[in-house]
C-alpha positions, -999 to 999 in steps of 0.1 A, spaced: -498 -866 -676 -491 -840 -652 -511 -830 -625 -521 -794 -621 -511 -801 -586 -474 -807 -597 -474 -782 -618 -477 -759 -593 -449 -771 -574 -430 -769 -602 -441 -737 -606 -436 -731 -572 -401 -741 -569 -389 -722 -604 -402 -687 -587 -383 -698 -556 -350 -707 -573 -347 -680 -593 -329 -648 -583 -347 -616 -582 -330 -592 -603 -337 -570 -636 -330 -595 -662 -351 -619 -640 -383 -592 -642 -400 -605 -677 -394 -642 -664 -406 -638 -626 -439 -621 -641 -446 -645 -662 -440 -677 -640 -459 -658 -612 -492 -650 -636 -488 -684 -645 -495 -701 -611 -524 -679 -603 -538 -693 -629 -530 -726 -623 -544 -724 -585 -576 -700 -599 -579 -735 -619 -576 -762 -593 -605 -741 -571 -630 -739 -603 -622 -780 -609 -633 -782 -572 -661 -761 -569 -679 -773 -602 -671 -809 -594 -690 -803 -557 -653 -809 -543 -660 -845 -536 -678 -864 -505 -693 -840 -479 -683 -809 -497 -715 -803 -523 -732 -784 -502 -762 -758 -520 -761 -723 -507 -794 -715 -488 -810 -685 -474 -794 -646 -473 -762 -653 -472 -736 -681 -465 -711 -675 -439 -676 -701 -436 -664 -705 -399 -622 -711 -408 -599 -721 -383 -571 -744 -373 -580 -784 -367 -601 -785 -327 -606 -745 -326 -642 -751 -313 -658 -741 -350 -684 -772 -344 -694 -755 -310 -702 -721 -322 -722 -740 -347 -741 -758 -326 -748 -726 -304 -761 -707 -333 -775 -725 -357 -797 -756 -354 -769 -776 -369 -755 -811 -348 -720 -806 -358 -694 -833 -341 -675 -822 -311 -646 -839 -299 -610 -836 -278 -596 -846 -309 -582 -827 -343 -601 -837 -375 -641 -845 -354 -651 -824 -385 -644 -843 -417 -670 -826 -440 -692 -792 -446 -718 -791 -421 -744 -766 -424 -767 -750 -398 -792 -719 -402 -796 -689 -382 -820 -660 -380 -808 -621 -371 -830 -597 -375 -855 -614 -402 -824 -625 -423 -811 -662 -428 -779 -665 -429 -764 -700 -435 -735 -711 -413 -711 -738 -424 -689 -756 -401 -654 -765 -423 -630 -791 -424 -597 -777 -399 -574 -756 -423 -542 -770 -418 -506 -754 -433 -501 -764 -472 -539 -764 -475 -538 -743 -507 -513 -768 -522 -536 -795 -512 -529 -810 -480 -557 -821 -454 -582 -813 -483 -570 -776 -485 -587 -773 -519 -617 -785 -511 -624 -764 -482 -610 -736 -503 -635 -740 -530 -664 -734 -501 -642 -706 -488 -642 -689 -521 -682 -692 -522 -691 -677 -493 -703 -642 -489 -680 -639 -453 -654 -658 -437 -652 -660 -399 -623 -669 -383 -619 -691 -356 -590 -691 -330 -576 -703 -301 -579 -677 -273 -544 -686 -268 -535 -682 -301 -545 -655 -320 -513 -654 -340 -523 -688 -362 -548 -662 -379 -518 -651 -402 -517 -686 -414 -551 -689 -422 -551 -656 -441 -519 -668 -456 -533 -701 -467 -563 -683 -486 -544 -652 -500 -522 -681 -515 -556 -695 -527 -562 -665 -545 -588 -655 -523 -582 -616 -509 -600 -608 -478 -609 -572 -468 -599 -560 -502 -611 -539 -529 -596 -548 -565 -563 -525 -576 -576 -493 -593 -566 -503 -627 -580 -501 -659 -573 -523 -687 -588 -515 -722 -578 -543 -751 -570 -529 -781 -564 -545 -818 -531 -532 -825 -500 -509 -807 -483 -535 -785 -493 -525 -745 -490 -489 -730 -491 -479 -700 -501 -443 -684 -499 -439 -649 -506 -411 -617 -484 -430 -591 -454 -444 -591 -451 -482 -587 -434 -510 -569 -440 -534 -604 -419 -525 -637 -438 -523 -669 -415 -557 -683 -431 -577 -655 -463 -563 -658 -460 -573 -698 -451 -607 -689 -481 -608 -667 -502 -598 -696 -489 -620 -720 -497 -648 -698 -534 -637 -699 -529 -637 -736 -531 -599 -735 -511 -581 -762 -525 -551 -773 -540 -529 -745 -540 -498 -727 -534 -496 -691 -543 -469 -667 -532 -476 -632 -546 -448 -606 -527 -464 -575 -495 -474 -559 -490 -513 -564 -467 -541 -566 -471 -576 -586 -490 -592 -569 -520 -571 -568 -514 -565 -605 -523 -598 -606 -554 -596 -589 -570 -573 -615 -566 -598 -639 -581 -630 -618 
């Protein structure tokens, strides 16, 4: 049996492979609806399974906050500072091989802080555990990221690493409105014009089993975020 891991690859390497063009539109859309399902799939398996060893952690207080960052970014120190948490610190990538928690008070509110697992590059196709800190990531109320001083750049492949995740930071969904209907195939109305061609965003549809519907789109967007309407 396949994986849902390799079926993402697959996946994966089917969007890359294939050309970009008109006749490609319907087929694109569909492939790329497909893996954000397939990855909005792999996160639920992980958070309702607990995500394994050190990673089925109960949310606590006001609010949970993630600290995110590369492997030895000092996440476990600026734990330790605020919270009452006793987090691992070491010279070494990897001190931190599960969620540790800590709690801190501001202004009457506690806020739960959890010390994560280094993010690495691939996490959100599964490498160093990506999934699995993902899941927590995906359950928090705010993510804080944490960076080398030195290296402020390695943010864009955090934020990279989640948006691939299906997780949108600093974003409010597409203004779009999609209404099912019984019958009439799907039409669309809309005030903007749009980076995404009605065939794609069919395909899209389809994929979500969506046939009959009326769309109203009120702003400028392109596949992608199409996409996020419907996760």
């Amino acid at each position: 049996m396949v994986s849902l891991s390799e079926q993402i690859e697959e996946v994966e390497e089917e969007i890359h492979k294939t050309p970009y063009n008109k006749a490609t539109q319907h087929h694109i859309g569909k492939l790329k609806a497909k893996l954000s399902k397939l990855r909005e799939l792999q996160l639920q398996r992980m958070s309702g399974g607990g995500g394994g060893d050190g990673y089925g952690v109960r949310r606590t207080g006001d609010a949970t906050v993630v600290l995110v960052g590369l492997p030895s970014v000092g996440k476990s120190s600026l734990l330790n500072q605020l919270t009452n948490a006793d987090s691992p610190v070491g010279a070494y990538e990897f001190t931190t091989l599960k969620v540790v928690p800590g709690m801190m008070e501001y202004r009457g509110a506690r806020i739960q802080l959890l010390d994560l697992p280094g993010l690495v590059r691939g996490a959100s196709s599964g490498r160093g555990r990506g999934r699995e800190v993902l899941s927590m990531v995906r359950n928090s109320d705010l993510v804080i990221f944490v960076a080398d001083v030195f290296s402020p750049e390695k943010i864009k492949i955090l934020r990279r690493e989640l948006y691939d995740a299906g997780i949108r930071l600093d974003e409010k969904p597409p203004d779009v409105n999609i209404k099912r209907t019984d019958r009439g195939g799907v039409l669309f109305s809309s005030t903007v014009e749009l980076d995404v061609s009605e065939d794609e965003m069919r395909a899209v549809l389809s994929e979500y089993k969506l046939h009959n519907a009326l769309v109203l789109i009120r702003e400028s967007l392109d596949l992608d975020r199409f996409i996020y309407v419907l996760q």
